[in-house]
C-alpha positions, -999 to 999 in steps of 0.1 A, spaced: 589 -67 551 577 -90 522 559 -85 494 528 -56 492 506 -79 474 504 -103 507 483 -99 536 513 -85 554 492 -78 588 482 -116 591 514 -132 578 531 -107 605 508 -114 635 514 -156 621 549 -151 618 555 -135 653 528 -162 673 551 -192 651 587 -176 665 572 -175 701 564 -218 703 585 -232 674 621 -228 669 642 -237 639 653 -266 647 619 -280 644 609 -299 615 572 -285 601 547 -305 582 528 -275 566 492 -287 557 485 -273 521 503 -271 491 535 -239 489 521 -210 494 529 -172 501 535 -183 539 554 -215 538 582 -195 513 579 -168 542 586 -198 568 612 -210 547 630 -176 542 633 -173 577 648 -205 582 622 -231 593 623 -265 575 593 -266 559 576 -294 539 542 -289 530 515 -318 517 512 -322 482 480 -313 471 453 -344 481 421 -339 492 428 -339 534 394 -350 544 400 -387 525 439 -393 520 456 -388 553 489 -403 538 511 -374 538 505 -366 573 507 -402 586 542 -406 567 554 -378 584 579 -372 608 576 -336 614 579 -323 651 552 -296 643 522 -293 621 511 -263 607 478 -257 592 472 -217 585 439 -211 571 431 -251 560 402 -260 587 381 -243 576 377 -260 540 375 -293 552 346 -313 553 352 -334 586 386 -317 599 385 -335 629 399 -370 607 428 -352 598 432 -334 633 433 -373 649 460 -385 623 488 -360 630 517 -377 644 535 -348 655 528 -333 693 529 -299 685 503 -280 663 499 -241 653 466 -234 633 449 -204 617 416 -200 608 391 -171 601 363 -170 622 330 -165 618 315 -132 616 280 -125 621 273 -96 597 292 -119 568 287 -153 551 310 -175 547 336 -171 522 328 -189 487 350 -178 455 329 -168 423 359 -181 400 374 -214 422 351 -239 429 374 -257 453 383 -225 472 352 -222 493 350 -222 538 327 -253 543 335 -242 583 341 -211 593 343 -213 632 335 -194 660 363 -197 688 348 -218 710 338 -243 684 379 -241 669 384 -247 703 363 -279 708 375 -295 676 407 -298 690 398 -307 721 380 -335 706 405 -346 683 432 -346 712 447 -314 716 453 -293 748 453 -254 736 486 -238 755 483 -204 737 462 -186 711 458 -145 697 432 -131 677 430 -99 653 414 -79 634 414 -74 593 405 -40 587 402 -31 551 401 5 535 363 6 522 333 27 529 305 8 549 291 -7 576 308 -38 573 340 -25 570 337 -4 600 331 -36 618 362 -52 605 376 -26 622 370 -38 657 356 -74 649 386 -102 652 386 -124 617 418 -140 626 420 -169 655 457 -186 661 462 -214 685 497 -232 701 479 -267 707 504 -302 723 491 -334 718 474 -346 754 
């Protein structure tokens, strides 16, 4: 489907949950800069603008300026420092969101060679769940899967049956 050197089983679980709420006549804000996925969004005909690169926990400009009918945020959560600010500034009333979730026989996620590209959060459902709650969303739909990988261990084993992946359709109350 798209390139091997993507994580096709998570852009193809995203893809599929973002076909089933948004359609293509919907403008997307995309928080985060172009990436793999937003070109994927884009080949498939969404209208996709993403932010530009600021930091999302102070500068709040982007998404404030915006008239997007949708926001998408896939994998950004969870390396914010106070997501919640940004969560409250979104004009738009329709929101899909990724994040990884927490697993309890890993720590969080912190790059050895990118010092910004580190999971200050990394949630448990419940908790991704609250968050928008909090900052004014009402979740209509969500899916979860797993991220096996093709290692020897006990880890991977539970990567096997353990869900890393947590999607959510959220609407503005």
């Amino acid at each position: 489907m798209y390139e091997n050197t993507y994580p096709n089983k998570r852009f193809q679980h995203t893809l599929s949950f973002l076909r089933k709420h948004i359609t293509k006549e919907e403008d997307i804000l995309d928080l985060g800069v172009t990436n793999p996925f937003s070109k994927i969004m884009d080949q498939e005909g969404y209208r996709v603008e993403n932010t530009k690169g600021e930091d999302l926990d102070l500068d709040f400009s982007t998404v404030q300026n915006s008239n997007a009918d949708v926001v998408t945020a896939f994998e950004i959560f969870e390396h914010l420092l106070a997501p919640f600010n940004v969560l409250r500034e979104l004009k738009s009333n329709k929101l899909v969101a990724s994040i990884p979730l927490k697993l309890w026989f890993s720590p969080a996620y912190q790059s050895k060679t990118d010092p910004w590209d580190r999971h200050y959060h990394e949630f448990e459902d419940w908790q991704f769940d609250w968050l928008l709650e909090k900052a004014g969303w009402e979740i209509k739909d969500f899916e979860k899967w797993t991220n096996p990988v093709k290692k020897i261990g006990i880890r991977p084993l539970l990567r096997s049956f353990t869900p890393r992946y947590y999607i959510v359709y959220a609407e503005r109350k």
